[in-house]
VOGUMI-851855 format. One line per field, with one value per atom (N, C-alpha, C, O): residue in three letters; chain; residue number from 1; x, y, z; atom name. Coordinates in Angstrom, 3 decimals, always signed. Atoms other than C-alpha are relative to their C-alpha. Layout:
BEGIN
residu = [ALA_...]
chaine = [A_...]
num = [NUM_...]
east = [X_...]
north = [Y_...]
up = [Z_...]
atome = [CA_...]
//
This chain:
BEGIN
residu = [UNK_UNK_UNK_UNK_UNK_UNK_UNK_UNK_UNK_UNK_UNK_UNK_UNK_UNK_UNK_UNK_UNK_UNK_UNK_UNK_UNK_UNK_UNK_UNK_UNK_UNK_UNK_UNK_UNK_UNK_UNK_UNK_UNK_UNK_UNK_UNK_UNK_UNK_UNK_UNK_UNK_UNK_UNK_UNK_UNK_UNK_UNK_UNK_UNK_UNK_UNK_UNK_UNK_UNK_UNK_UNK_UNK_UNK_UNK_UNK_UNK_UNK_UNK_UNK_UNK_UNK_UNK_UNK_UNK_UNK_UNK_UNK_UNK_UNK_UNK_UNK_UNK_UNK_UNK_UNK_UNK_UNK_UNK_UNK_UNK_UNK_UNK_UNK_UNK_UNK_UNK_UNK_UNK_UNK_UNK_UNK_UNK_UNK_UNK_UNK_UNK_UNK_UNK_UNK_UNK_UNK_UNK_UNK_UNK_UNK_UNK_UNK_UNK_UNK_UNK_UNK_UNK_UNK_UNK_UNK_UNK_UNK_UNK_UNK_UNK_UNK_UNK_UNK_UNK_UNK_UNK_UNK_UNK_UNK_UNK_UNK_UNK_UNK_UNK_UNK_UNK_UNK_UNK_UNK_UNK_UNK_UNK_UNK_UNK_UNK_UNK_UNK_UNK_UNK_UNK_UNK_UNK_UNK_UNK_UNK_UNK_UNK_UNK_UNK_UNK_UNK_UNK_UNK_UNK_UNK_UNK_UNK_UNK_UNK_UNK_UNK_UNK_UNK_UNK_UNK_UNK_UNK_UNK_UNK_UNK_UNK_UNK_UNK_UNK_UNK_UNK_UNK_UNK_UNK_UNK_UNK_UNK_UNK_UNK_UNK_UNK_UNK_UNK_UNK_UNK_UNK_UNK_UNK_UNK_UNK_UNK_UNK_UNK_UNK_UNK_UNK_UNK_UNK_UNK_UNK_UNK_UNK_UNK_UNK_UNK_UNK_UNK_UNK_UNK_UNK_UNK_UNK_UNK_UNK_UNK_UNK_UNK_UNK_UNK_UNK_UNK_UNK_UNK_UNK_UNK_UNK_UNK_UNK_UNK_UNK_UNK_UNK_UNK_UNK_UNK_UNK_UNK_UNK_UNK_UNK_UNK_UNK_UNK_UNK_UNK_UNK_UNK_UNK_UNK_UNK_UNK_UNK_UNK_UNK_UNK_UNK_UNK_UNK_UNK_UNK_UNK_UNK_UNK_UNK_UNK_UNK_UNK_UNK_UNK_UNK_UNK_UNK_UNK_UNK_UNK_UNK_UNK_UNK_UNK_UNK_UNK_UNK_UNK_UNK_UNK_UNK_UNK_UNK_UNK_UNK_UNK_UNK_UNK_UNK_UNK_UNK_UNK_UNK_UNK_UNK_UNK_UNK_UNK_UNK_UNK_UNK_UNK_UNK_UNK_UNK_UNK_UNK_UNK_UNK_UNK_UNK_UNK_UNK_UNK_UNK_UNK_UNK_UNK_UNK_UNK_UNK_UNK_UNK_UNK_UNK_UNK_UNK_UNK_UNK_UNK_UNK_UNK_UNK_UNK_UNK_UNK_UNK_UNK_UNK_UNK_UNK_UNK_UNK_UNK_UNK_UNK_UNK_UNK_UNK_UNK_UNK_UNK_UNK_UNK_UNK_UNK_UNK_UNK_UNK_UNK_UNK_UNK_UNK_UNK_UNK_UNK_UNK_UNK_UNK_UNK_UNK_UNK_UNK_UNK_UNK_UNK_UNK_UNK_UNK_UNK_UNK_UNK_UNK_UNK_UNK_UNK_UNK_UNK_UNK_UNK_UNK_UNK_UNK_UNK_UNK_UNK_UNK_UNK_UNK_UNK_UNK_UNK_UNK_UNK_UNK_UNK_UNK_UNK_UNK_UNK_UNK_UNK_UNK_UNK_UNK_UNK_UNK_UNK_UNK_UNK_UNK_UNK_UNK_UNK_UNK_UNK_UNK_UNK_UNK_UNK_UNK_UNK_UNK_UNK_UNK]
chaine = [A_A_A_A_A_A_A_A_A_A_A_A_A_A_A_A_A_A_A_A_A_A_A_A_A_A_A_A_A_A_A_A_A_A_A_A_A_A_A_A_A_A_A_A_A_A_A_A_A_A_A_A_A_A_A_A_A_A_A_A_A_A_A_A_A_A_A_A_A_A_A_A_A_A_A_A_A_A_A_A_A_A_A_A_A_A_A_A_A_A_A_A_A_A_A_A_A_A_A_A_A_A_A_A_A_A_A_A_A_A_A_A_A_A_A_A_A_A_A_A_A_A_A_A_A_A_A_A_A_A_A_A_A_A_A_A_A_A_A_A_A_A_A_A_A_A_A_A_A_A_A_A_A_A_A_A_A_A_A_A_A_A_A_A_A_A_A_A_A_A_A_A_A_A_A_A_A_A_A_A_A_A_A_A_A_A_A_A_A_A_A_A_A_A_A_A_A_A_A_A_A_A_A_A_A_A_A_A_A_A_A_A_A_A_A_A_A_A_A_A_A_A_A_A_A_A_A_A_A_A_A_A_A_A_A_A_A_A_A_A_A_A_A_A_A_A_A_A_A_A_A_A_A_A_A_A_A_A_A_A_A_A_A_A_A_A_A_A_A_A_A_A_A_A_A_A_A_A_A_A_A_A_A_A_A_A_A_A_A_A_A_A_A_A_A_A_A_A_A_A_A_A_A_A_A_A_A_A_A_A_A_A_A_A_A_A_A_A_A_A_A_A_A_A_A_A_A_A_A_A_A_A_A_A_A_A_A_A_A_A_A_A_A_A_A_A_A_A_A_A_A_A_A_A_A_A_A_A_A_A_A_A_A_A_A_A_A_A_A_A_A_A_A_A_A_A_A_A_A_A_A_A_A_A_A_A_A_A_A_A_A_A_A_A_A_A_A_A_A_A_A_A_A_A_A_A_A_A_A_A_A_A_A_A_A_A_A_A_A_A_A_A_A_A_A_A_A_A_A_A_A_A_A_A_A_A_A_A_A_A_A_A_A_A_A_A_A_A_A_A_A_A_A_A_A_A_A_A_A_A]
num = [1_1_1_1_2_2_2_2_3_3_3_3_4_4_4_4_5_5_5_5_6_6_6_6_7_7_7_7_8_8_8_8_9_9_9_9_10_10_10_10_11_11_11_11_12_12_12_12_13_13_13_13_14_14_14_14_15_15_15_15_16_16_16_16_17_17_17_17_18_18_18_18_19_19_19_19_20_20_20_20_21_21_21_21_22_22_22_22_23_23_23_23_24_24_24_24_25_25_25_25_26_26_26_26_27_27_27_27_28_28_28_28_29_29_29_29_30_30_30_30_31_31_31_31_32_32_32_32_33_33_33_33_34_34_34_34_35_35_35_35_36_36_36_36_37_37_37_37_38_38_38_38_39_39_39_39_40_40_40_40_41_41_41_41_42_42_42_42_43_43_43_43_44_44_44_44_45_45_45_45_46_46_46_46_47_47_47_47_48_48_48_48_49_49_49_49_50_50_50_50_51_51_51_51_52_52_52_52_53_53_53_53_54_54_54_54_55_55_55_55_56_56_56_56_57_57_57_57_58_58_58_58_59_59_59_59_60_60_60_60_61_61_61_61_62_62_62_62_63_63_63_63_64_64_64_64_65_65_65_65_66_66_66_66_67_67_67_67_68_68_68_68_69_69_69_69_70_70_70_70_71_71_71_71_72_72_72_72_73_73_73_73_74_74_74_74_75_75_75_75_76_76_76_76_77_77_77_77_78_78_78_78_79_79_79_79_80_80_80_80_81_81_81_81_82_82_82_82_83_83_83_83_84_84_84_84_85_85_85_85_86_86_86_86_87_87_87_87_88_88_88_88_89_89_89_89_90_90_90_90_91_91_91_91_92_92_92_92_93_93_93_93_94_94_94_94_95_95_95_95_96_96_96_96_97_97_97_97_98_98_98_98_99_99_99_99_100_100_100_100_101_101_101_101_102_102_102_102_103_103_103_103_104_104_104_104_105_105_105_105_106_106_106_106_107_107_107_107_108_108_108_108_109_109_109_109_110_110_110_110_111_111_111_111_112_112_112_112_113_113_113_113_114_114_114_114_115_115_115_115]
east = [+0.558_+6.240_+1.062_+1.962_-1.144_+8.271_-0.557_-1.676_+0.150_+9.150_-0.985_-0.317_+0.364_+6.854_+0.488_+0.551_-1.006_+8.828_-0.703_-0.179_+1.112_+5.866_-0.675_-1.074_+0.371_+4.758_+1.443_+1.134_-1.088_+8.346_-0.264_-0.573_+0.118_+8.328_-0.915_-0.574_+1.218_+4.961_+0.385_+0.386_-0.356_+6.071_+0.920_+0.651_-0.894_+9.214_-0.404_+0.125_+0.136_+7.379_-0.736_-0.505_+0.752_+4.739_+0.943_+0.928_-0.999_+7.345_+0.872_+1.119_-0.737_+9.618_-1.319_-1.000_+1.092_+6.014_-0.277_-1.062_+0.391_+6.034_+1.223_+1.322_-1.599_+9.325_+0.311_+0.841_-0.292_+9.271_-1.588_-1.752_+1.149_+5.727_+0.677_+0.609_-0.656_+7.537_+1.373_+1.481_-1.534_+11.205_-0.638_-0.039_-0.086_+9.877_+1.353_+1.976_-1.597_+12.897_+0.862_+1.266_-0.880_+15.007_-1.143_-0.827_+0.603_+12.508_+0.194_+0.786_-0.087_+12.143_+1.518_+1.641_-1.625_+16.260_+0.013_+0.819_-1.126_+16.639_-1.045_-0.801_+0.767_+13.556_+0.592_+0.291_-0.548_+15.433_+1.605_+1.972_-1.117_+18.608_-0.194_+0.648_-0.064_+17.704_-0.982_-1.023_+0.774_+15.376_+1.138_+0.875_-1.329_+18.740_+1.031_+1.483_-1.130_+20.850_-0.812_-0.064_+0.712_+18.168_-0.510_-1.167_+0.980_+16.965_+1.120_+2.273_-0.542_+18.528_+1.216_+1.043_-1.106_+21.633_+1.173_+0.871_-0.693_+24.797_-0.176_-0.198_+0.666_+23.830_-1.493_-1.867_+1.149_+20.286_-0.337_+0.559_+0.818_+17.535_+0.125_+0.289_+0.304_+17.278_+2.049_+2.522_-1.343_+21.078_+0.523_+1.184_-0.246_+21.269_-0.245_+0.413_+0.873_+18.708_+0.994_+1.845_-1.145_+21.051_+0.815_+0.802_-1.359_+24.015_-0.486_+0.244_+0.181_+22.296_-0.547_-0.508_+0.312_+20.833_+1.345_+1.381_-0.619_+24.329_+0.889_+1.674_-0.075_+25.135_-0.319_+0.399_+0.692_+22.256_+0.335_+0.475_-0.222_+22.944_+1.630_+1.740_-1.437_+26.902_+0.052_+1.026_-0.184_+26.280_-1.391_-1.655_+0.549_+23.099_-1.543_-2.309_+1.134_+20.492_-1.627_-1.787_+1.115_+16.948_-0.918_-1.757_+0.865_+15.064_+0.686_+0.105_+0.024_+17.118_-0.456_-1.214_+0.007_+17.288_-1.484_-1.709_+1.595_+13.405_-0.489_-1.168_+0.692_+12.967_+0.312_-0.338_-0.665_+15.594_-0.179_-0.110_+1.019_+13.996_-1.339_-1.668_+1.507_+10.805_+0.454_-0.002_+0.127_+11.967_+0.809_+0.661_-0.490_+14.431_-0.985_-1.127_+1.367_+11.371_-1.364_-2.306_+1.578_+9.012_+0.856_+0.192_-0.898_+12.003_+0.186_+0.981_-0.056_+11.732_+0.677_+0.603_-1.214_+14.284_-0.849_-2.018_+0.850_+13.980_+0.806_+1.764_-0.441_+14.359_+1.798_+2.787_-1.602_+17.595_+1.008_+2.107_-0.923_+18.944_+0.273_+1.056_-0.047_+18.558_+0.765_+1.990_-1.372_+19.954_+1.374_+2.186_-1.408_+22.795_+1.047_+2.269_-0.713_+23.454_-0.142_+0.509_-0.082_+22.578_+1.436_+1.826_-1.222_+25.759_+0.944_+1.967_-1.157_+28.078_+0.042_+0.923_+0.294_+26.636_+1.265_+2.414_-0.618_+28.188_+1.131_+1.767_-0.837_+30.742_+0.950_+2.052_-0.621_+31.768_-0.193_+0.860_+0.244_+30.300_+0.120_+0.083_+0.128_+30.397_-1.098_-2.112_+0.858_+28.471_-1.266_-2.474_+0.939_+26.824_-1.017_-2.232_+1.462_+25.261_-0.610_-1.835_+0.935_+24.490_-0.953_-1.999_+1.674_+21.989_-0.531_-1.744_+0.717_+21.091_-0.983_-1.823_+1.074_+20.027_-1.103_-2.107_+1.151_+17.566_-1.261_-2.351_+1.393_+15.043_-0.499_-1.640_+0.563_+15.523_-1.306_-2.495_+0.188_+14.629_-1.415_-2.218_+1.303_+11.640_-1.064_-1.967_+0.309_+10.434_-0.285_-1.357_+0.313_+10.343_-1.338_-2.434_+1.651_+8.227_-0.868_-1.571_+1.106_+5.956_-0.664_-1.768_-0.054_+5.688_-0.918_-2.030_+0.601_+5.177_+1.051_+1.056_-1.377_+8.208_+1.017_+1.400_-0.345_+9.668_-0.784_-1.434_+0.391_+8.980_+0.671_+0.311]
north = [+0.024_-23.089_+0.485_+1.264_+0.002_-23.128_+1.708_+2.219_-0.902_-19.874_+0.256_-0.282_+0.009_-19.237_+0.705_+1.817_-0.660_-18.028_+0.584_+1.470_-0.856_-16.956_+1.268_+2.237_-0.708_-15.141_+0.822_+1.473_-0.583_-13.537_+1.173_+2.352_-0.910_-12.626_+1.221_+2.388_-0.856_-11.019_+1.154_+2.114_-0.749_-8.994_+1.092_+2.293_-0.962_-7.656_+0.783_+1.891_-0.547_-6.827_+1.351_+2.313_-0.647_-4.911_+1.057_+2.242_-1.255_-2.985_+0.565_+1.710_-0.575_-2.156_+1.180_+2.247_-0.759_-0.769_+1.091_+1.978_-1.089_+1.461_+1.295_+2.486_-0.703_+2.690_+0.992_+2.101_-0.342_+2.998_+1.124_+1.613_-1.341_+5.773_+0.942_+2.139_-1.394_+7.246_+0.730_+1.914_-0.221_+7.822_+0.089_-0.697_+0.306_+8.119_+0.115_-0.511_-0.456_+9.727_-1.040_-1.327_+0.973_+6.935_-1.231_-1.699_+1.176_+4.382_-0.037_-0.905_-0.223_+5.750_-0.071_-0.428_-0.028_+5.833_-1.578_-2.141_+1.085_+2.265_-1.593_-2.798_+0.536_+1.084_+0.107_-0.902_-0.488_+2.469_-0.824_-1.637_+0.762_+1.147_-1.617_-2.196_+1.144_-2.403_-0.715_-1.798_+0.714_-2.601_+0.203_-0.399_-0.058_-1.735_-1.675_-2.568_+1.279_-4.308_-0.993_-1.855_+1.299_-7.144_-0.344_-1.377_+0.687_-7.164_-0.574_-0.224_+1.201_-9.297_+0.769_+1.936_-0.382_-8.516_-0.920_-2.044_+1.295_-10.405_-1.273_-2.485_+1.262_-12.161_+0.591_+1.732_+0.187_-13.319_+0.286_+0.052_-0.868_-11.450_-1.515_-1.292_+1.045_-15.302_-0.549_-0.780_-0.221_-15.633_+0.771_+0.416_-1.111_-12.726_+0.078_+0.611_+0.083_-13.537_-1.134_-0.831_+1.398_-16.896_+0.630_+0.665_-0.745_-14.950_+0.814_+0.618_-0.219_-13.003_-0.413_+0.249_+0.612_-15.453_-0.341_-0.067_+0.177_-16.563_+1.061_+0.686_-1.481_-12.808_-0.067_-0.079_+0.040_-12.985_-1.404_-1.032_+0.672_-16.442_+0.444_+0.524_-0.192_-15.625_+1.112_+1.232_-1.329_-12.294_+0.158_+1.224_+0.599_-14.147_+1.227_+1.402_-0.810_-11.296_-1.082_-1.561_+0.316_-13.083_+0.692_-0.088_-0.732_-10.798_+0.258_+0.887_-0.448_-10.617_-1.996_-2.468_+1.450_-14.680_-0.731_-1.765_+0.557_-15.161_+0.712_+0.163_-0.259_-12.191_-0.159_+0.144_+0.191_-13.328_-0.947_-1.035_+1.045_-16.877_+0.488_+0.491_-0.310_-15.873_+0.916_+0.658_-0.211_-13.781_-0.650_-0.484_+1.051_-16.491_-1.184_-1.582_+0.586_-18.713_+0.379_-0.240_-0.439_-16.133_+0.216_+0.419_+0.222_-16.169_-0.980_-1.096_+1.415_-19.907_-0.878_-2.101_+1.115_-21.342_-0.881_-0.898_+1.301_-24.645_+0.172_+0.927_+0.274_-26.146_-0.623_-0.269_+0.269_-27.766_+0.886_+0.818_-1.405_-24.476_+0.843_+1.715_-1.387_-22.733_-1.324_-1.297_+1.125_-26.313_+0.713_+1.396_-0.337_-25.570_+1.146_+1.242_-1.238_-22.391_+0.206_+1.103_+0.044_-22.992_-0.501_-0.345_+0.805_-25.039_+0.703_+0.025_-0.661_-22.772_+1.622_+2.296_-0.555_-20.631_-0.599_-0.165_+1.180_-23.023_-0.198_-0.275_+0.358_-23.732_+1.503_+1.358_-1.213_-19.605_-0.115_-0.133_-0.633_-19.157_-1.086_-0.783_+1.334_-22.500_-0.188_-0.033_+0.601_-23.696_+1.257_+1.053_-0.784_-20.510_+0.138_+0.311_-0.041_-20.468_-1.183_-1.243_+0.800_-23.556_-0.035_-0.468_-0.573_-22.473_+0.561_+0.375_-1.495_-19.639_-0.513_-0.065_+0.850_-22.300_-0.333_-0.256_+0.703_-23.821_+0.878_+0.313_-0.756_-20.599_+0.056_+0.053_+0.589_-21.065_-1.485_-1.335_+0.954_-24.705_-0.120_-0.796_-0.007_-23.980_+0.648_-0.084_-0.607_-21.381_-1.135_-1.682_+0.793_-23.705_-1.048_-1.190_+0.981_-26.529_+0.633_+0.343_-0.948_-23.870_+0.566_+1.026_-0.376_-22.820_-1.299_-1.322_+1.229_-26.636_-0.685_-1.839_+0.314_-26.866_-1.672_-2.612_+1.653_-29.951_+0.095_+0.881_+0.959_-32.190_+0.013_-0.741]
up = [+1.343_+4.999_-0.988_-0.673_+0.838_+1.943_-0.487_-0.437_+0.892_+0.010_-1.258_-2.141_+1.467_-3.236_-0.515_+0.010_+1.026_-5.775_-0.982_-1.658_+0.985_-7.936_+0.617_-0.029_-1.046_-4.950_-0.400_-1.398_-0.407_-4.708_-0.877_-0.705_+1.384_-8.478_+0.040_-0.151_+0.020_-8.173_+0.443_-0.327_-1.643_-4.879_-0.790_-0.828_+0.196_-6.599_-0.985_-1.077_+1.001_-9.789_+0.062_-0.670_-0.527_-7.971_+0.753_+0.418_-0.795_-5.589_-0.904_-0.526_+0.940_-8.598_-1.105_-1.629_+1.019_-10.772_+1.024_+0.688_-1.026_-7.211_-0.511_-0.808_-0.135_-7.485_-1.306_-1.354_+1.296_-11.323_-0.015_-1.133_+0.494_-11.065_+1.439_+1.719_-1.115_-7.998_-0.670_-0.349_+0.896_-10.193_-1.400_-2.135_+1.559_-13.672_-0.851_-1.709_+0.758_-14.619_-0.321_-1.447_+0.020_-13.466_-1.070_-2.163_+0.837_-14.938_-1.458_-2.100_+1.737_-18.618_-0.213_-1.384_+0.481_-18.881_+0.229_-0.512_-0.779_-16.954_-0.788_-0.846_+1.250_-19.507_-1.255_-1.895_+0.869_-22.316_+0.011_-0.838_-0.059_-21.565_+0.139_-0.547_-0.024_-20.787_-1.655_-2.238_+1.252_-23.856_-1.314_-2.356_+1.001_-26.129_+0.224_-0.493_-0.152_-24.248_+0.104_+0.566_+0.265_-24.534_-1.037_-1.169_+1.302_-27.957_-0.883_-0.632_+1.421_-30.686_-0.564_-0.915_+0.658_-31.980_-0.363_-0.764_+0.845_-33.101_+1.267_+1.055_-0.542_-29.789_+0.279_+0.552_-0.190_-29.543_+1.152_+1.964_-0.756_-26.896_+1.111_+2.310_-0.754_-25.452_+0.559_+1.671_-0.651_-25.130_+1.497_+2.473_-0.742_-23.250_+1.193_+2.086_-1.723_-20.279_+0.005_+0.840_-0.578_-20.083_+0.534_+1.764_-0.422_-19.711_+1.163_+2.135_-0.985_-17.295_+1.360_+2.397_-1.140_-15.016_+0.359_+1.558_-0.496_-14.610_+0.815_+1.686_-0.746_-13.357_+1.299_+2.299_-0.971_-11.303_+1.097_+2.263_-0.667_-9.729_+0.977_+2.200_-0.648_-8.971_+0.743_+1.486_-1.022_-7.229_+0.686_+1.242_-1.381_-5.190_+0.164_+1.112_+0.208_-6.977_+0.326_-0.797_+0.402_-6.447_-0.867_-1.317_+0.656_-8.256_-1.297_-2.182_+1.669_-11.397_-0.218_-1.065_+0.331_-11.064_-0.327_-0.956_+0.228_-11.040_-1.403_-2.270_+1.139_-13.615_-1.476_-2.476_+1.315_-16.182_-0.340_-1.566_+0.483_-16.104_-0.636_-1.823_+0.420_-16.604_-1.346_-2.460_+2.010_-19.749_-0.980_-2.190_+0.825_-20.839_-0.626_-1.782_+0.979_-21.009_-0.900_-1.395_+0.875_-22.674_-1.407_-2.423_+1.361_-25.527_-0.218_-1.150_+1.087_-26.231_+1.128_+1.013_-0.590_-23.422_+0.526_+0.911_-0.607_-22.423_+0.925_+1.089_-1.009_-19.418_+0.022_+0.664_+0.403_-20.512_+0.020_+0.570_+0.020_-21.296_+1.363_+1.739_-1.552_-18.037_+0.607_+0.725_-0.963_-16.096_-0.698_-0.073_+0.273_-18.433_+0.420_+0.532_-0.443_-17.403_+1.397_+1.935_-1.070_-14.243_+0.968_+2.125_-0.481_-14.151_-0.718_-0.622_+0.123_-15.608_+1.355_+1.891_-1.664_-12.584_+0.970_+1.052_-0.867_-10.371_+0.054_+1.105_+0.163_-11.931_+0.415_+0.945_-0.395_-11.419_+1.595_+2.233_-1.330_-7.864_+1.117_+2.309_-1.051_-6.019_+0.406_-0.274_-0.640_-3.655_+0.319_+0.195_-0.038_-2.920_-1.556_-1.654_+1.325_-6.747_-0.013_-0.117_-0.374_-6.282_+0.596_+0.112_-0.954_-3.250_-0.441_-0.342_+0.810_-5.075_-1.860_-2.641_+1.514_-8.230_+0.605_-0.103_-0.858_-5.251_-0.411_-0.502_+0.321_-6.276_-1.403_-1.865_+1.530_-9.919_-0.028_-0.311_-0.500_-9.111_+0.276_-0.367_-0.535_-7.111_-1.286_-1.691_+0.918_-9.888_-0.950_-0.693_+0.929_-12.563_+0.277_-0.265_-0.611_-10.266_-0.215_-1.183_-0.021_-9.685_-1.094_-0.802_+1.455_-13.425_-0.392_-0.920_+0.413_-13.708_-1.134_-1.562_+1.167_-16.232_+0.476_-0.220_-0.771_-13.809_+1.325_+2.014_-1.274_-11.271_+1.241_+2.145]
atome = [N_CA_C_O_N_CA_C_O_N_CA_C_O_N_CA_C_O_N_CA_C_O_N_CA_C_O_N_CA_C_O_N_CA_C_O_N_CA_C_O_N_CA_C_O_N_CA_C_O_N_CA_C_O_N_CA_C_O_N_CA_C_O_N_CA_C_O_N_CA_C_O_N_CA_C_O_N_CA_C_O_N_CA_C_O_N_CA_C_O_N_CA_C_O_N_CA_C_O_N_CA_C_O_N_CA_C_O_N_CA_C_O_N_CA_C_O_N_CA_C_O_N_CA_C_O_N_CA_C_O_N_CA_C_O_N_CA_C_O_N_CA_C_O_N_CA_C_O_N_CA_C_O_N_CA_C_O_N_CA_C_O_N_CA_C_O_N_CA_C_O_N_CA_C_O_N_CA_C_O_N_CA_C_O_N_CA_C_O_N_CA_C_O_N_CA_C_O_N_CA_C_O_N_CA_C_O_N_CA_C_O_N_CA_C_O_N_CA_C_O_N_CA_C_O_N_CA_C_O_N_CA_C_O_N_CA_C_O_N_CA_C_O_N_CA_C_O_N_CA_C_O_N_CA_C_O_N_CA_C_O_N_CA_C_O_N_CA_C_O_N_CA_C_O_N_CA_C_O_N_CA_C_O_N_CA_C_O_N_CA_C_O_N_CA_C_O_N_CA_C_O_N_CA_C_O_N_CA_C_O_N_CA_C_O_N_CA_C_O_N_CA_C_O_N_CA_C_O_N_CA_C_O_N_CA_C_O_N_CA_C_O_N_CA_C_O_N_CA_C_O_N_CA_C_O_N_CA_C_O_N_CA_C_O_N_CA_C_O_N_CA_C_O_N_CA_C_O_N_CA_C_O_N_CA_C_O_N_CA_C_O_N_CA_C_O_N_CA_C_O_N_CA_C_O_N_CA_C_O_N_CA_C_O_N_CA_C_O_N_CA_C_O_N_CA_C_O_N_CA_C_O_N_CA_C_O_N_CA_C_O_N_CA_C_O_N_CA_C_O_N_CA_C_O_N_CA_C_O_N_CA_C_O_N_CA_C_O_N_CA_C_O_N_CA_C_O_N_CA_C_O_N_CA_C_O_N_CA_C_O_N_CA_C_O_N_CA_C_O_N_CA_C_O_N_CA_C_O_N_CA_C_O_N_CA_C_O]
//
């Protein structure tokens, strides 16, 4: 049976909301810090998750790669946009980001965003 990638998302979001009431400490700083480096500035909040899915794809993270889609598309991205960056992925990591686009990929079907 294939992977679900909505399933995945869920999984990690839920084991990270464990982690983050067991560490508050670490959470409130690592909340604090990512809500500085993601909001709008001379580059845009939706920029930013782009730039970081290609992070996440080239160093083979699943869990930033499912959660930086999912907030690249709750900032407006299209599907176009993430292929695009999916391929400057690629174009850094080879063949391995390429595999590693296969969960983007699935994610999106599953979303319903493509076919």
């Amino acid at each position: 049976m294939a992977e679900k990638q909505i399933e995945i998302h869920k999984q990690i979001g839920e084991n990270w909301g464990t982690y983050m009431k067991l560490m508050p400490e670490v959470g409130d700083l690592y909340d604090q810090f990512h809500g500085e480096v993601y909001k709008d500035g001379t580059v845009k909040a939706k920029e930013k998750r782009l730039m970081a899915i290609v992070g996440a794809l080239v160093s083979g993270c699943r869990a930033c790669m499912l959660y930086q889609t999912k907030e690249a598309l709750n900032l407006g991205a299209t599907v176009d946009e993430i292929l695009e960056t999916c391929a400057v992925a690629i174009s850094l990591g080879g063949t391995m980001a390429a595999g590693e686009a296969t969960h983007i990929m699935g994610f999106l079907k599953e979303l319903g965003k493509i076919d």
